[in-house]
VOPAZA-634967 format. One record per residue (C-alpha): z, y, x. Coordinates in steps of 0.5 Angstrom, whole numbers, plus 500, padded with zeros to 3 digits. Layout:
BEGIN
ZYX/...
***
This chain:
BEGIN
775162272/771163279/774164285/770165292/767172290/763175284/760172279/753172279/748175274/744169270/737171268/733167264/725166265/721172260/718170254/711169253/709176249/702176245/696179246/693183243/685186242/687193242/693197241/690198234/690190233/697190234/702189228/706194225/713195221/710193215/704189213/702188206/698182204/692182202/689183194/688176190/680177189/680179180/679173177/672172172/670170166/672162166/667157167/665154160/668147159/662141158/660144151/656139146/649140146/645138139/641132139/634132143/631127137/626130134/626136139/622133145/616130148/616122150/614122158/608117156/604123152/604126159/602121162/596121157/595128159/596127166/590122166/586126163/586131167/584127173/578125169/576133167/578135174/572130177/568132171/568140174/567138181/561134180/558138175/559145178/562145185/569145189/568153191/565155184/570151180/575153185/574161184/572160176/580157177/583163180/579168175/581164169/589165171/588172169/586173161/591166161/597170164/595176158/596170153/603167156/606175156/603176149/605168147/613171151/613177147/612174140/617167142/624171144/628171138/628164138/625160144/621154144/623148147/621148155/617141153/614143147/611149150/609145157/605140151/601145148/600149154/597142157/594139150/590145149/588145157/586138157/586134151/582140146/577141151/577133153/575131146/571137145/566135151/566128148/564130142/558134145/556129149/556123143/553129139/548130144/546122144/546121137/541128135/538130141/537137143/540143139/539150140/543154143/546159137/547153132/551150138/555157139/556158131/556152128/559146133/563150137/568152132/569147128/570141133/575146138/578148132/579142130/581139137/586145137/589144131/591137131/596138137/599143133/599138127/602132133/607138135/610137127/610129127/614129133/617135134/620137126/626140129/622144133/618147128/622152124/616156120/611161121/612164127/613157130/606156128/604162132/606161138/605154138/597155137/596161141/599157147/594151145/588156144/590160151/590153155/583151152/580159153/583157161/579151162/573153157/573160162/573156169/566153165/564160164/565163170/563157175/557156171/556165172/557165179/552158180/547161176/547169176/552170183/558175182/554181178/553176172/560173173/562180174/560180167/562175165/569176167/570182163/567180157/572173156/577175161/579183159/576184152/578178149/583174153/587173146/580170143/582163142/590164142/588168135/583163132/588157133/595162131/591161123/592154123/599154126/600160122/599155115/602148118/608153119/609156112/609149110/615147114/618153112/617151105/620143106/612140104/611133104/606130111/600130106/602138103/603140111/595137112/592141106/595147107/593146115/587145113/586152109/589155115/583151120/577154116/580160117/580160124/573156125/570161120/575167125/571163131/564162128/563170126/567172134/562167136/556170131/557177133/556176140/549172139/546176133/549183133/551189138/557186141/560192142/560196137/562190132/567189137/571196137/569197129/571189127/574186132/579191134/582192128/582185126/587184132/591190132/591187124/594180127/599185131/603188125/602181121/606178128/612184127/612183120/613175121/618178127/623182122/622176116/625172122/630177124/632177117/633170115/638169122/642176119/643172113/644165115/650168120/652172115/655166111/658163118/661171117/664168110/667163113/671166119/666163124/664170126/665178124/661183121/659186128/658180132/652178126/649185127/649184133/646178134/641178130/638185131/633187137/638193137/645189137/642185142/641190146/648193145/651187146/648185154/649193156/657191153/656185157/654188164/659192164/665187164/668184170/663180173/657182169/657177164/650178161/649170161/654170157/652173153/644171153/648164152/652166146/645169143/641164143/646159142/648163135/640164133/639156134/645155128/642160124/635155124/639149123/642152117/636154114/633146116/639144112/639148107/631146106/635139106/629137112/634136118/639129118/641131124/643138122/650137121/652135128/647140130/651145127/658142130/656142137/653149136/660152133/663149138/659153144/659159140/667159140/667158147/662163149/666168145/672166148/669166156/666173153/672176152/678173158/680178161/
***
């Protein structure tokens, strides 16, 4: 107790009180937190891939084809000029853009490998047209002067033909894994045939604006680059066409050469009579009552080799269905244009838009459904690994699909 007067007060120094932007800012009674952002679908585990043997492209045959092309890039610019080549280069991307939207549409059931299409885009772009300028010009040594129209009919398309039709039968020999049937073959000749009209068209338009300036190239343009831009992807395509029924059919080499070889009269007998009507005939006449038709022809046989592929994916997937490896729905799904459709617009529905999912699960199915046909044909001896590592991506994907 204290005495001497009353007890003085203690106060103790005011606390520091925080600041705040505005009143608004300032915290209330209750403040929830904040929501967990939803999780998506998982990312995929490291999944097995198939083997690339049998699948790809050696880097030393592009080293070849990359020499090549410096070679046939000095030939240009010697013979026809910078500006000349330059604009016949600009102008020929346009008909070979139509190829590769045709060549697109044709390969999306089951893509090409990425390398393979590069190699026959390049071999028809640099080595067809490099062997066919060597062989005119030993040809030209040898006999001398020809005319015009033998050249055209005759010369022309046997050795083009036979230049294209080669890197068809070398993407066989090195990419057997890669060449599955018919429709393999198709695409693979038009790719070749659309590269060998792209450097033949920078030719033919350089050589228009030297000659004749922009109305003859004008001219030129039209006739090559719009009215007949599938021209040599379709001549090439009948040789492509027959190697690949071939391989569809588990033929020997030699077999595979003498049923390419019917396949290359066919399209040097296609080419001589393009070229023949262009020479000998009206040309527009013949071309709207022969060679339209001949093309909307080569059209339907595409759709029907289309369906007959769709059909062989639906069955191949149906025995994995017999297994348990699929459902009835999931086959149709996969292996049907309009199941195929459905299941992306399923997929874009779920959370996260899971329609690379889905483009993986399709691709990956319809690569199994090809290496049980190669199996079954006995061709593949790599096809069982092939098939496990595909299985395993399929599950996977399934399950990323359908996590929740």
């Amino acid at each position: 107790m204290t005495f001497g007067g009353p007890a003085q007060p203690h106060y103790a120094p005011p606390a520091q009180q925080p600041t705040y932007a505005s009143t608004l800012a300032q915290p209330v009674s209750y403040s929830p937190p904040a929501p967990v952002a939803p999780v998506s679908a998982p990312a995929l585990p490291t999944l097995p891939v198939p083997a690339k043997r049998g699948r790809t492209v050696s880097i030393w045959l592009f080293g070849v084809l990359g020499f090549a092309l410096v070679l046939l890039i000095a030939y240009f610019v010697s013979a026809l000029g910078v500006v000349a080549s330059g604009i016949g280069l600009v102008l020929a991307l346009i008909p070979l853009t139509i190829v590769f939207l045709g060549v697109y549409i044709i390969d999306r059931w089951e893509p090409e490998p990425k390398l393979f299409i590069a190699f026959a885009i390049a071999w028809g772009a640099i080595a067809a047209v490099g062997i066919t300028l060597l062989v005119d010009l030993a040809i030209t040594l040898l006999i001398g002067f020809r005319s015009d129209s033998l050249t055209a009919v005759v010369q022309a398309p046997i050795v083009e033909e036979l230049a294209k039709g080669l890197g068809i039968f070398l993407i066989f020999v090195i990419g057997k894994r890669a060449f599955d049937g018919p429709v393999d073959g198709i695409v693979y000749g038009a790719l070749i045939g659309g590269g060998f009209a792209f450097t033949e068209n920078i030719q033919y338009f350089a050589i228009s604006l030297i000659e004749g300036g922009g109305a003859n190239l004008t001219a030129t343009f039209v006739m090559r680059g719009l009215l007949s831009p599938f021209a040599h992807a379709m001549f090439t395509a009948l040789t492509g066409f027959a190697i690949g029924l071939a391989v569809r059919r588990h033929a020997s080499t030699g077999a595979v050469l003498r049923t390419g070889a019917l396949g290359l009269l066919g399209a040097v007998l296609l080419h001589g009579f393009w070229n023949g009507s262009a020479i000998f005939a009206d040309f527009f006449p013949l071309y709207i009552t022969l060679q339209v038709p001949l093309f909307i022809s080569f059209i339907f046989a595409i759709v029907a080799l289309r369906k007959e592929e769709a059909r062989i994916t639906r069955e191949r997937l149906g025995e994995y269905a017999g297994a348990g490896w699929f459902t009835p729905e999931e086959v149709t799904m996969l292996a049907t244009p309009a199941g195929r459709k459905v299941g992306l617009n399923w997929a874009a529905s779920l959370r996260g838009d899971r329609r690379p999912l889905m483009k993986q699960f399709i691709k990956d199915a319809t690569a199994l459904a090809a290496v049980r046909q190669r199996a079954l044909t006995g061709r593949d001896p790599l096809a069982a690994d092939d098939e496990r590592a595909l299985l395993t991506r399929t599950r996977a994907t399934r399950a990323a699909l359908l996590a929740f």
